[in-house]
PDB file of N, CA, C and O in Angstrom, chain B, residues numbered from 101:
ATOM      1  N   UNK B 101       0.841  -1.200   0.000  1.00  0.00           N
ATOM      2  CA  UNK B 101       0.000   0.000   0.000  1.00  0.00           C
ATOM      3  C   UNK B 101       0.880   1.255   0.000  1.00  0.00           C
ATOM      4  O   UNK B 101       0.538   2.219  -0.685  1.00  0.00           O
ATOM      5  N   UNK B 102       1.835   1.283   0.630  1.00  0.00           N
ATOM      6  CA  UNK B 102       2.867   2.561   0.948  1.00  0.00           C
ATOM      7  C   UNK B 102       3.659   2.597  -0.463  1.00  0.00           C
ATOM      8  O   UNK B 102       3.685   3.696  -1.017  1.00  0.00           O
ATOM      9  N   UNK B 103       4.126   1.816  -0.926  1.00  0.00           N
ATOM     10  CA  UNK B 103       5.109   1.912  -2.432  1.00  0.00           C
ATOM     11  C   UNK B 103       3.514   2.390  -3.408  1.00  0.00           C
ATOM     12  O   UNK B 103       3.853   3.108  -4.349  1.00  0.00           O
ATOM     13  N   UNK B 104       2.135   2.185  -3.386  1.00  0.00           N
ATOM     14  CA  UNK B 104       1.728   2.320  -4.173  1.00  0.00           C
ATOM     15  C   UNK B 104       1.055   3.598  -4.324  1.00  0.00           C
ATOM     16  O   UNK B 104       0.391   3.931  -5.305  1.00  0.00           O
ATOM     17  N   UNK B 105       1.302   4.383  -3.140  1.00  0.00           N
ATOM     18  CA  UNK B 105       1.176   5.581  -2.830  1.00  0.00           C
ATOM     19  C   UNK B 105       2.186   6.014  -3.425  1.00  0.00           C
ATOM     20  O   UNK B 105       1.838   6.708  -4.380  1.00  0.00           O
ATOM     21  N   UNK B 106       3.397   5.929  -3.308  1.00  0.00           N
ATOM     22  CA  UNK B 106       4.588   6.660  -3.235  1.00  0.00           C
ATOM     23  C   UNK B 106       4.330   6.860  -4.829  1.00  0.00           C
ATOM     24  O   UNK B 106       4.145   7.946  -5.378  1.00  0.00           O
ATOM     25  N   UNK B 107       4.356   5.588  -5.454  1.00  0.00           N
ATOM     26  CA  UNK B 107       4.373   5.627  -7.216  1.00  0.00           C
ATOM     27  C   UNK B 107       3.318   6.783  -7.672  1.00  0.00           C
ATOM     28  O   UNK B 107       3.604   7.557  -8.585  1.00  0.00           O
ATOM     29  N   UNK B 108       1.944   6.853  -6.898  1.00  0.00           N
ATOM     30  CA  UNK B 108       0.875   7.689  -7.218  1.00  0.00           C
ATOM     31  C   UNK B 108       1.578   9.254  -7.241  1.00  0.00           C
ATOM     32  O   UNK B 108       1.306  10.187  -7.997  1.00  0.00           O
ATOM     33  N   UNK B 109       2.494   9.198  -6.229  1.00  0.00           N
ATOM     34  CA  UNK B 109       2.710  10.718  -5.744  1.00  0.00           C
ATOM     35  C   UNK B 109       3.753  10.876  -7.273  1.00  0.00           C
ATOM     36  O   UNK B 109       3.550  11.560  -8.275  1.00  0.00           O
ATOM     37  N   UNK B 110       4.828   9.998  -6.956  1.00  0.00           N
ATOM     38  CA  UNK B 110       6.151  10.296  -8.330  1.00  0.00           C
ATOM     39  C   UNK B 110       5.336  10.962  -9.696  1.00  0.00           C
ATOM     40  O   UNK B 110       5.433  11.865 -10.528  1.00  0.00           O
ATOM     41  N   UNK B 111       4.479   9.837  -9.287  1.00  0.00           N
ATOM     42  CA  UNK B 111       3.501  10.074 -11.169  1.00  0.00           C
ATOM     43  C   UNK B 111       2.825  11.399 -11.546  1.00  0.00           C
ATOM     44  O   UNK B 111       2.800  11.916 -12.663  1.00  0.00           O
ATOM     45  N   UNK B 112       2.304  11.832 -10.455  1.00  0.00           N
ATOM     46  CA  UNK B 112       1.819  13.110 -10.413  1.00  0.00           C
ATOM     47  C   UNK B 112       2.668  14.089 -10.312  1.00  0.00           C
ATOM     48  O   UNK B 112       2.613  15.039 -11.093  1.00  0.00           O
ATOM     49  N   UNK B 113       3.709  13.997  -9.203  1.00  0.00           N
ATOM     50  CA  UNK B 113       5.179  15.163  -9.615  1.00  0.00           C
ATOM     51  C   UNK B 113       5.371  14.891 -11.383  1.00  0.00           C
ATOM     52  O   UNK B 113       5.035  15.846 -12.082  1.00  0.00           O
ATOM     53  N   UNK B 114       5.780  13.911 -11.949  1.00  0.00           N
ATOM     54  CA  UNK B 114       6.131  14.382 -12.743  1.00  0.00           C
ATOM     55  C   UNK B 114       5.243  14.415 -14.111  1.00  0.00           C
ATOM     56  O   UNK B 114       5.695  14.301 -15.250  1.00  0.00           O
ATOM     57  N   UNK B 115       3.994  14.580 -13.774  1.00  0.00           N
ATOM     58  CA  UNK B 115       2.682  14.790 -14.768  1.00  0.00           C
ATOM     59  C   UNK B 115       2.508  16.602 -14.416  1.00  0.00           C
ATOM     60  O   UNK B 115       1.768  17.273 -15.135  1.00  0.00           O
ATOM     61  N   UNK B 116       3.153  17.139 -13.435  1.00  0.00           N
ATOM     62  CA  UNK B 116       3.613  18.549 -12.806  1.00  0.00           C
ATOM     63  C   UNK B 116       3.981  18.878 -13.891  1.00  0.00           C
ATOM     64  O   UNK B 116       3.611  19.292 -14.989  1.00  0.00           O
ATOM     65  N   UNK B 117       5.247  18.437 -13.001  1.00  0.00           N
ATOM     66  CA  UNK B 117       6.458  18.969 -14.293  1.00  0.00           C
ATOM     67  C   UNK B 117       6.554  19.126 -15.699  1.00  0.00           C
ATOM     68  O   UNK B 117       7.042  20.119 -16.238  1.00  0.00           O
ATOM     69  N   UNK B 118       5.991  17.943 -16.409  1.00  0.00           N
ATOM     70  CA  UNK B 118       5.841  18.080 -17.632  1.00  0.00           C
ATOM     71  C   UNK B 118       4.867  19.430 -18.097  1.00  0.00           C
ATOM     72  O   UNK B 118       5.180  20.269 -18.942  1.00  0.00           O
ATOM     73  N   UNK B 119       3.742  19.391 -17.386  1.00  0.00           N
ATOM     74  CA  UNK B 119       2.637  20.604 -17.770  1.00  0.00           C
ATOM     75  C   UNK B 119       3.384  21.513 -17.543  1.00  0.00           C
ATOM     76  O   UNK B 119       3.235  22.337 -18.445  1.00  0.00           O
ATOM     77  N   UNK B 120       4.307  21.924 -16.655  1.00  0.00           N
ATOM     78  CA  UNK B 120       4.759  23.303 -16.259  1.00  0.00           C
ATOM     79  C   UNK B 120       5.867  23.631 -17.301  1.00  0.00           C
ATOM     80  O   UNK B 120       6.286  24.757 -17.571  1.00  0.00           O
ATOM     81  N   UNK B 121       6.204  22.634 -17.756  1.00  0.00           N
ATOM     82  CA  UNK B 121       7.164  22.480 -18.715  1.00  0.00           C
ATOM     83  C   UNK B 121       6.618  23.084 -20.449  1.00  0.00           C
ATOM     84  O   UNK B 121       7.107  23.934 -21.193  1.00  0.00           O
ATOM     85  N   UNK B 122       5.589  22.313 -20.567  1.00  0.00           N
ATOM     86  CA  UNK B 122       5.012  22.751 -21.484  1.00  0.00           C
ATOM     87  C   UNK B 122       4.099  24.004 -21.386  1.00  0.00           C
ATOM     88  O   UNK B 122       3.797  24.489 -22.476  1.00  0.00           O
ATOM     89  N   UNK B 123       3.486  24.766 -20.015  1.00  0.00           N
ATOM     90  CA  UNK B 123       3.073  25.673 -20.093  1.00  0.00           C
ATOM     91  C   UNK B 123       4.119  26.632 -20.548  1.00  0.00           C
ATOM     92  O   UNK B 123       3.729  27.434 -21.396  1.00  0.00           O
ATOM     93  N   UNK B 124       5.578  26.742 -20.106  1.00  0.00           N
ATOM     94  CA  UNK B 124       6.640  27.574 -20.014  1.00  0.00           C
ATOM     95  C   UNK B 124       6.778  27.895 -21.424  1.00  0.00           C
ATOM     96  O   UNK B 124       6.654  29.020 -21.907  1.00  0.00           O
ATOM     97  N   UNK B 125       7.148  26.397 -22.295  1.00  0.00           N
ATOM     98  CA  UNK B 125       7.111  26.613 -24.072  1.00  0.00           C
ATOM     99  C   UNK B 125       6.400  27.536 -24.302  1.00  0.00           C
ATOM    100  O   UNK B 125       6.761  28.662 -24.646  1.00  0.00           O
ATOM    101  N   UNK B 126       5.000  27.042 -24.085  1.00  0.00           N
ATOM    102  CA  UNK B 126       3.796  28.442 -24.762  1.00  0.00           C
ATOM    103  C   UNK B 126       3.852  29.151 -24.382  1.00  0.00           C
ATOM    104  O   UNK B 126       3.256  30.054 -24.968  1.00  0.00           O
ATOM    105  N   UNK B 127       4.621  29.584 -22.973  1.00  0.00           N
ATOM    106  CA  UNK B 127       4.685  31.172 -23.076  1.00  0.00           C
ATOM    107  C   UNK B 127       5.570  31.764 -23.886  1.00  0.00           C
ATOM    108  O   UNK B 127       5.239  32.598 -24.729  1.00  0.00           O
ATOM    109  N   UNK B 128       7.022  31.285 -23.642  1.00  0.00           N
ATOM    110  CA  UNK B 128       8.017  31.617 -24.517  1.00  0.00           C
ATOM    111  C   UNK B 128       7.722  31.961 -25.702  1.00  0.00           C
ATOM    112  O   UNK B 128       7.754  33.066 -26.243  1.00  0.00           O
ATOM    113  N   UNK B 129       7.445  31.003 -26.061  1.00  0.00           N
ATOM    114  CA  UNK B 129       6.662  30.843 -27.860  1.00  0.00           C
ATOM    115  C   UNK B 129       5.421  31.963 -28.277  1.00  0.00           C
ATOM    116  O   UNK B 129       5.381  32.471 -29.398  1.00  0.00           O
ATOM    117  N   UNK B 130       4.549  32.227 -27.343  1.00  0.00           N
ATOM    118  CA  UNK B 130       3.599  33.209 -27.404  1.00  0.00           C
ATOM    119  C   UNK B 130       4.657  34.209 -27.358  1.00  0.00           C
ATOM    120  O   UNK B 130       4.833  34.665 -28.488  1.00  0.00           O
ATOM    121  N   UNK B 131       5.338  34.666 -26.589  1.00  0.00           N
ATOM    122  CA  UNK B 131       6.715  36.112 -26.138  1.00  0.00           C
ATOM    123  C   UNK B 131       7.184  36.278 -27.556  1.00  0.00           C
ATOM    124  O   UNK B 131       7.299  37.400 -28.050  1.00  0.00           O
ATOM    125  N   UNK B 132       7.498  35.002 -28.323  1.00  0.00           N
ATOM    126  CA  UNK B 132       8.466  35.366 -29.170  1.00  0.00           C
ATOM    127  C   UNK B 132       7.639  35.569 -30.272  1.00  0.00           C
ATOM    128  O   UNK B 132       8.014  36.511 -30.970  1.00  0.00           O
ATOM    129  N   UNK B 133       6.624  34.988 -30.662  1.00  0.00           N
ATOM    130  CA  UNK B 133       5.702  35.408 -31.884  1.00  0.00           C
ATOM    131  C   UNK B 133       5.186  37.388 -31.828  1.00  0.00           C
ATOM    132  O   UNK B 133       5.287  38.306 -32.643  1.00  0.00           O
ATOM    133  N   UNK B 134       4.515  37.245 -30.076  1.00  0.00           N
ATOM    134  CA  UNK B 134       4.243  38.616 -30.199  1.00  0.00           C
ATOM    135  C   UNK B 134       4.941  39.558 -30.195  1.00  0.00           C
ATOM    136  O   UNK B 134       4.371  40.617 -30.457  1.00  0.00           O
ATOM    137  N   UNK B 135       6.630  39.624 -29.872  1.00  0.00           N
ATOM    138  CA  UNK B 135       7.775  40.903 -30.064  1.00  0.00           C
ATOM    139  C   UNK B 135       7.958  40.413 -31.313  1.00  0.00           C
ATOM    140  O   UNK B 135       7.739  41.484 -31.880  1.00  0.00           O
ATOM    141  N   UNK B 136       8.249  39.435 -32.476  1.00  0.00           N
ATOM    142  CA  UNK B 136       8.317  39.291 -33.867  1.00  0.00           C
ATOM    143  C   UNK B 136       7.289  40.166 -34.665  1.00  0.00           C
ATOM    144  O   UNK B 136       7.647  40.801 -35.657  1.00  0.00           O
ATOM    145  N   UNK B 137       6.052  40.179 -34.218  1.00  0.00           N
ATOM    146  CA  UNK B 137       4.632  40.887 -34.702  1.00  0.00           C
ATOM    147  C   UNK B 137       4.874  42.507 -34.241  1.00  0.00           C
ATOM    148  O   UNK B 137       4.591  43.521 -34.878  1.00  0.00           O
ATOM    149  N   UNK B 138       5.274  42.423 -33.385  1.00  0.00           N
ATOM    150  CA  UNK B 138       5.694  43.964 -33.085  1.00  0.00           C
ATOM    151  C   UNK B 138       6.896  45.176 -33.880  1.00  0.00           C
ATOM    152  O   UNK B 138       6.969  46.359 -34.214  1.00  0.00           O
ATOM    153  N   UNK B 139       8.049  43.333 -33.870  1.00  0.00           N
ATOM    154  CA  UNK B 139       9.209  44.343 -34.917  1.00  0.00           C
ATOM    155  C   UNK B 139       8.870  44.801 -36.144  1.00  0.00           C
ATOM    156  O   UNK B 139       9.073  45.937 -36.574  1.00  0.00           O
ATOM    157  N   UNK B 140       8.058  43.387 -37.011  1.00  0.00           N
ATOM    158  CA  UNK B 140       7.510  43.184 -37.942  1.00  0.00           C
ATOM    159  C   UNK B 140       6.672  44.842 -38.368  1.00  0.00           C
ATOM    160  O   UNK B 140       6.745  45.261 -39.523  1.00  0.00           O
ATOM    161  N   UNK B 141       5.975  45.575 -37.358  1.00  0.00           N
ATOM    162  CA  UNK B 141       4.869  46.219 -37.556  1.00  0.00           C
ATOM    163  C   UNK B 141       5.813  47.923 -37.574  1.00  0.00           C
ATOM    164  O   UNK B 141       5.582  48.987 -38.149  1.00  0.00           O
ATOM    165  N   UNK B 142       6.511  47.625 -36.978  1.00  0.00           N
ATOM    166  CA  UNK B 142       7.252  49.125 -36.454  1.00  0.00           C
ATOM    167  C   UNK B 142       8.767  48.906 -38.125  1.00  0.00           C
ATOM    168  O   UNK B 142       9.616  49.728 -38.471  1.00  0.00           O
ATOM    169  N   UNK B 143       8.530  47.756 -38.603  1.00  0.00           N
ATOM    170  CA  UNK B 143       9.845  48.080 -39.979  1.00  0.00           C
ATOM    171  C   UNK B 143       8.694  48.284 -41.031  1.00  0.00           C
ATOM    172  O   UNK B 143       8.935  48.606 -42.195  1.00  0.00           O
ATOM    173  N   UNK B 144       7.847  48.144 -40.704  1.00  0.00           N
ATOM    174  CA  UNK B 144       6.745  48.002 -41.994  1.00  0.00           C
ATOM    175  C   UNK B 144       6.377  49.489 -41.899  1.00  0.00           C
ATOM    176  O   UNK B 144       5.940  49.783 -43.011  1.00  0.00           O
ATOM    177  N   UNK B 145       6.346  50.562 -41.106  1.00  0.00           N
ATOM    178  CA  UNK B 145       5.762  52.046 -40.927  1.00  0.00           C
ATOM    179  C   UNK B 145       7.407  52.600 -41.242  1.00  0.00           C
ATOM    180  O   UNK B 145       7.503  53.649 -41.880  1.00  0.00           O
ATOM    181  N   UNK B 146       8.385  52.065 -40.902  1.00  0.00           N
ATOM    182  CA  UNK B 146       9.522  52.839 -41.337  1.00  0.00           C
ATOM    183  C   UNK B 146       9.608  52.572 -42.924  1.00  0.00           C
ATOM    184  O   UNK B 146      10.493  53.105 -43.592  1.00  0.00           O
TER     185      UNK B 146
END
């Protein structure tokens, strides 16, 4: 019963991690599309 807890807990740390992991990408990735859309907009008026 105690190891099968323990496995429950590991599994969920690292079902964490992964999401936080992949939330982090999409932000990054959102950051970098929207300052690209920004440079993009400010060479296009020059």
């Amino acid at each position: 019963m105690f190891s099968f807890a323990l496995s429950g807990l590991l599994f969920l740390r690292i079902k964490e991690h992964s999401f936080l992991l992949f939330y982090e990408r999409n932000v990054a990735f959102t950051a970098n599309v929207f300052v690209h859309g920004i440079s993009r907009r400010t060479w296009k008026k020059d």
